[in-house]
KOLGU-431923 format. One record per residue: z, y, x of N, C-alpha, C in turn. Coordinates in steps of 0.02 Angstrom, whole numbers, padded with zeros to 5 digits, always signed. Layout:
% KOLGU-431923
ZYXZYXZYX
...
% end
This chain:
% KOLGU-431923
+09234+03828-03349+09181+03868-03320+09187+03865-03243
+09132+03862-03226+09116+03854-03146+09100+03921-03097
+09144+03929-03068+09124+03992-03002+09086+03960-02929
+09061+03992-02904+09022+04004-02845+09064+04036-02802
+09086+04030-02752+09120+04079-02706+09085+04069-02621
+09074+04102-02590+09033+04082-02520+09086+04125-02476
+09126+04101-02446+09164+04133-02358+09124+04169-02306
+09164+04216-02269+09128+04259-02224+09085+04189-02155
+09099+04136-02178+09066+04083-02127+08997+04077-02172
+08981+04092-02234+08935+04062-02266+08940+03995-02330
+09006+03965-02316+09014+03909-02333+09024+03931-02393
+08980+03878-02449+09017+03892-02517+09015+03843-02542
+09075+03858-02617+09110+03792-02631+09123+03815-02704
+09112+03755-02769+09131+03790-02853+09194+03768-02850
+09229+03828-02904+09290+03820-02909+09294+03821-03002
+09336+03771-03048+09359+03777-03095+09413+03748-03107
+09425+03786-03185+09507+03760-03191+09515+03665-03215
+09551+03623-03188+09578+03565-03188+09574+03538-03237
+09545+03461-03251+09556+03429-03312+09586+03379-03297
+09613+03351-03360+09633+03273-03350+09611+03224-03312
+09562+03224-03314+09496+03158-03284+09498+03186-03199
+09535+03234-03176+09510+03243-03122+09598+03216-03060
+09632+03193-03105+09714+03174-03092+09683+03102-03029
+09636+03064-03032+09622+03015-02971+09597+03082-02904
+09582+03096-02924+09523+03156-02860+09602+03198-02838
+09634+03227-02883+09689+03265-02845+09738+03203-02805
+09732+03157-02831+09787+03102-02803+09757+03094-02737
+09698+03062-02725+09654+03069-02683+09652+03130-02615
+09652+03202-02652+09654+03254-02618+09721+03257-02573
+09769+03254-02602+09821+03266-02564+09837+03211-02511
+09815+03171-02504+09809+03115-02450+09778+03129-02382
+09756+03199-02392+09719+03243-02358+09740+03308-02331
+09799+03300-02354+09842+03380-02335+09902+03355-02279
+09917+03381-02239+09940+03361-02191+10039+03367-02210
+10067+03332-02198+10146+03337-02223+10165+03400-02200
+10162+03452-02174+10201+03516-02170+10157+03556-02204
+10096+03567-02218+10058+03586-02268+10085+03566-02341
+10107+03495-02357+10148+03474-02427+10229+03523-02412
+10231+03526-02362+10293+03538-02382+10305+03622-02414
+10249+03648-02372+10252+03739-02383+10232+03738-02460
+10181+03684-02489+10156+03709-02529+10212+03687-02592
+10237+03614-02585+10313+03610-02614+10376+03646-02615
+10372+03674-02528+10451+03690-02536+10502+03642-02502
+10473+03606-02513+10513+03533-02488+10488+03461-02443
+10529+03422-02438+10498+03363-02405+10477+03317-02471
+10395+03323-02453+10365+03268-02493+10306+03224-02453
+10339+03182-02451+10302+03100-02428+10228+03101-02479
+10226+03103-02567+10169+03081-02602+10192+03127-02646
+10132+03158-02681+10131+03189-02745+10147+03158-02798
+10203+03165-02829+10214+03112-02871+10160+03114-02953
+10160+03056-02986+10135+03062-03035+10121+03120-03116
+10187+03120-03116+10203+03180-03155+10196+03265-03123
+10201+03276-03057+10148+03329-03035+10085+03308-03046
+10053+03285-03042+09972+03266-03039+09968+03295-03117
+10001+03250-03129+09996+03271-03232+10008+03350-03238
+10061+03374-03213+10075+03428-03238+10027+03497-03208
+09972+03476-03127+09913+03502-03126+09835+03485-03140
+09854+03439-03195+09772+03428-03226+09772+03418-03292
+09839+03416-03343+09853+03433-03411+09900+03478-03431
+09875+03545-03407+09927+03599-03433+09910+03607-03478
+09953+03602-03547+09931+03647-03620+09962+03716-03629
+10010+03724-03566+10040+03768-03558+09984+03838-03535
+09976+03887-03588+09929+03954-03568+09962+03991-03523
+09998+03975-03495+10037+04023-03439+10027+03983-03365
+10002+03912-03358+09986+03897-03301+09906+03868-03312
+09897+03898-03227+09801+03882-03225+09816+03856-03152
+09784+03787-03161+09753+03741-03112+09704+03772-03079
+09671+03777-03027+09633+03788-03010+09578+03748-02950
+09527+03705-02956+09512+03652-02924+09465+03675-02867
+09457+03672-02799+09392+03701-02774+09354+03638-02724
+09308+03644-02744+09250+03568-02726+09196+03597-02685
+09206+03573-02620+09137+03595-02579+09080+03562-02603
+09031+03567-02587+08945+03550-02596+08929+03480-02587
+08971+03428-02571+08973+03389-02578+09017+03346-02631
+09037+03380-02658+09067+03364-02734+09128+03342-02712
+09174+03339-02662+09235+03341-02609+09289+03390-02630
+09337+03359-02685+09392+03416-02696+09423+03429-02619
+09423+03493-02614+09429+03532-02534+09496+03572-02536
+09519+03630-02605+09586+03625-02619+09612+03643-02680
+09662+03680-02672+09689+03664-02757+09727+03737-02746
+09735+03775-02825+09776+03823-02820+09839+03817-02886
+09850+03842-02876+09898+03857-02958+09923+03912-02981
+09905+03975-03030+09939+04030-03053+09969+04023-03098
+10058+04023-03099+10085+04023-03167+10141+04088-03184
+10113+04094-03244+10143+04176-03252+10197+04179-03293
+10260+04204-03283+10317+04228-03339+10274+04230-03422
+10316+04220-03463+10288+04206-03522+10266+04270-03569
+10278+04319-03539+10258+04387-03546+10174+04416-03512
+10179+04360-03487+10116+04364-03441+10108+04427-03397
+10165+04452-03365+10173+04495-03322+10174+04498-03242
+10204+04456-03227+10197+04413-03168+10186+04349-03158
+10141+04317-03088+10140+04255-03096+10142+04220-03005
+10160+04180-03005+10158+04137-02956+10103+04121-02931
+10083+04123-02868+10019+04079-02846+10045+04041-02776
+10001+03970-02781+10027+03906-02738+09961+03881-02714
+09940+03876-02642+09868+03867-02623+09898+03795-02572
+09844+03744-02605+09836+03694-02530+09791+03665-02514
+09769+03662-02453+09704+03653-02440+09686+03608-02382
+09623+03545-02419+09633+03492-02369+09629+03510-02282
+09648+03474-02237+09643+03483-02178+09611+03486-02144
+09565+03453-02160+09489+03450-02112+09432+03490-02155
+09470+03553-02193+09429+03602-02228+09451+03652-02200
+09508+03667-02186+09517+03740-02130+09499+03768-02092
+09498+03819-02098+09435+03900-02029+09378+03901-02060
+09396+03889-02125+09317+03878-02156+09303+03955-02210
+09371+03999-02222+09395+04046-02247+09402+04013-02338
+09421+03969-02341+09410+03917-02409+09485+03959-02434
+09513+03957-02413+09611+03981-02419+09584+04070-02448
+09559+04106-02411+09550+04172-02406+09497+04196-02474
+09463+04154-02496+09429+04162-02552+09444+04140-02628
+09472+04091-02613+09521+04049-02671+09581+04109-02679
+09619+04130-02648+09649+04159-02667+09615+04247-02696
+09590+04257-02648+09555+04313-02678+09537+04297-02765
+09498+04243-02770+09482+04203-02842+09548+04238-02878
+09603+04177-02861+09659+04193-02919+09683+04274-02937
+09672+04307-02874+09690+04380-02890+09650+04409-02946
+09580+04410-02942+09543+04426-02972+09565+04403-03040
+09560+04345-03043+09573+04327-03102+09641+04341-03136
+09706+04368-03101+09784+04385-03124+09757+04442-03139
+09731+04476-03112+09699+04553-03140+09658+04546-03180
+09617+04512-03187+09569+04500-03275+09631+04491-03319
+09659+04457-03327+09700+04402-03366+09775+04469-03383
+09773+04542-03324+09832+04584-03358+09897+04577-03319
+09891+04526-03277+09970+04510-03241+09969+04565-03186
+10033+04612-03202+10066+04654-03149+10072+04658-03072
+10076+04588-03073+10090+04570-03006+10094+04486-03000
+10068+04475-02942+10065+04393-02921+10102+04396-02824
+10149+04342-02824+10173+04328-02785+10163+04256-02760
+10216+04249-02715+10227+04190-02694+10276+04160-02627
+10318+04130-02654+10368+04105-02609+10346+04078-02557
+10362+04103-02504+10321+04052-02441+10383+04036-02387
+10383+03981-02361+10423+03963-02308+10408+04016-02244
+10432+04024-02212+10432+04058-02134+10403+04048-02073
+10410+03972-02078+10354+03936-02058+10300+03939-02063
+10278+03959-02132+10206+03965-02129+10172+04032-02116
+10162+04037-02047+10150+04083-02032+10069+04115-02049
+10012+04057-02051+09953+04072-02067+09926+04078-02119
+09974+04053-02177+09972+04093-02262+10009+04172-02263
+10063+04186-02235+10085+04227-02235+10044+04301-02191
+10003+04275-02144+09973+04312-02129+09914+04334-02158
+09880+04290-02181+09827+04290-02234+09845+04346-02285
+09897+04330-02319+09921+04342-02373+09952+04440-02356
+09956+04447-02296+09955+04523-02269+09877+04548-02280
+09852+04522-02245+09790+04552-02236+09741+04544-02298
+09766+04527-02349+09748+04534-02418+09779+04580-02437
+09823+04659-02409+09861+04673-02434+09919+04657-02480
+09924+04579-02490+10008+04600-02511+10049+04603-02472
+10116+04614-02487+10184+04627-02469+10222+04591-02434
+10254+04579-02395+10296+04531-02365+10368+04543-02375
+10424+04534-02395+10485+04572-02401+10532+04493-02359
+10593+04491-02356+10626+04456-02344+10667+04420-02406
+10688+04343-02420+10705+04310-02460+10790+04338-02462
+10809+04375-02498+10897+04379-02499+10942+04323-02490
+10919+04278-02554+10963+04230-02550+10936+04155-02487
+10882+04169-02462+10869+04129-02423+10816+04157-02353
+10869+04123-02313+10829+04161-02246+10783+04122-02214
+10766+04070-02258+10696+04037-02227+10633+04045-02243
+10625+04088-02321+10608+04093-02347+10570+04178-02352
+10523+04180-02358+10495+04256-02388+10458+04255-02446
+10456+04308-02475+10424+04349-02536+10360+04393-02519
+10293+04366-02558+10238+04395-02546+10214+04432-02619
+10210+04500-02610+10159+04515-02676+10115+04537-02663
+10085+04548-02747+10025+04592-02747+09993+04608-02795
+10024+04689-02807+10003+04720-02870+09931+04739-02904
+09956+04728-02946+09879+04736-02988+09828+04776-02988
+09769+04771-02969+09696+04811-02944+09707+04835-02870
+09754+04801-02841+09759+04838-02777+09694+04781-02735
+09647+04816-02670+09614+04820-02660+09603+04746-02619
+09554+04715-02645+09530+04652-02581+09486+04657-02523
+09501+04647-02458+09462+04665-02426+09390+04628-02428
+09340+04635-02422+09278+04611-02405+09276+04583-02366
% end
């Protein structure tokens, strides 16, 4: 199923969840994300998305993770999300990346709004997300969506973002 989402710029772009057939277009996409952008959204140093990621975001049979694809108006995969939830479906992870020459476009700020919405349809407690320190302009985002910012214990490069369930999105 296909969403509509339009940014406080106007810009709008459909977003649905990932299929198989769409593993050339994500390969494609990320050729488009800039290497410290791969890395926040990895975690790590990654040169190329490897194959078996591609697979593992466009054939999940797994009901606990949702792909999430978002395609501007020119039929241009623009970025990609991923919510995957404890198997209790209580909490879940969310991972946003978004091509480069699509940014300030509020594409990041609505997509995620998306997944919230949807962790709260779907019953999950709470959705987070590990973010490097570095990334200062997800992390800020990710305030002013009201969630949480706490500090990583076991790692000080690292922070912890939440955000509990029905708590409020701004407009």
């Amino acid at each position: 199923m296909k969403t509509i989402l339009t940014t406080h710029s106007g810009f709008r772009f459909d977003v649905r969840e990932a299929r198989p057939e769409d593993e050339p277009t994500l390969a494609e996409f990320f050729t488009h994300v800039t290497p410290e952008d791969l890395r926040f959204r990895f975690l790590g140093a990654v040169r190329e998305v490897s194959h078996e990621r591609l697979v593992a975001m466009t054939r999940s049979d797994d009901a606990h993770i949702h792909n999430f694809l978002a395609f501007g108006p020119d039929g241009m995969l623009i970025a990609v999300a991923t919510l995957a939830s404890d198997p209790a479906d209580r909490r879940g992870e969310v991972a946003i990346c978004i091509r480069d020459d699509r940014k300030h476009l509020g594409v990041s700020w609505e997509l995620l709004a998306h997944v919230a919405r949807y962790a709260d349809k779907h019953g999950l407690e709470t959705i987070e997300s590990i973010e490097n320190r570095e990334n200062r302009a997800a992390i800020e985002l990710e305030r002013e969506m009201g969630f949480t910012v706490t500090a990583d214990p076991d790692d000080a490069t690292l922070v912890l973002v939440q955000r509990k369930r029905g708590a409020s999105l701004p407009a």
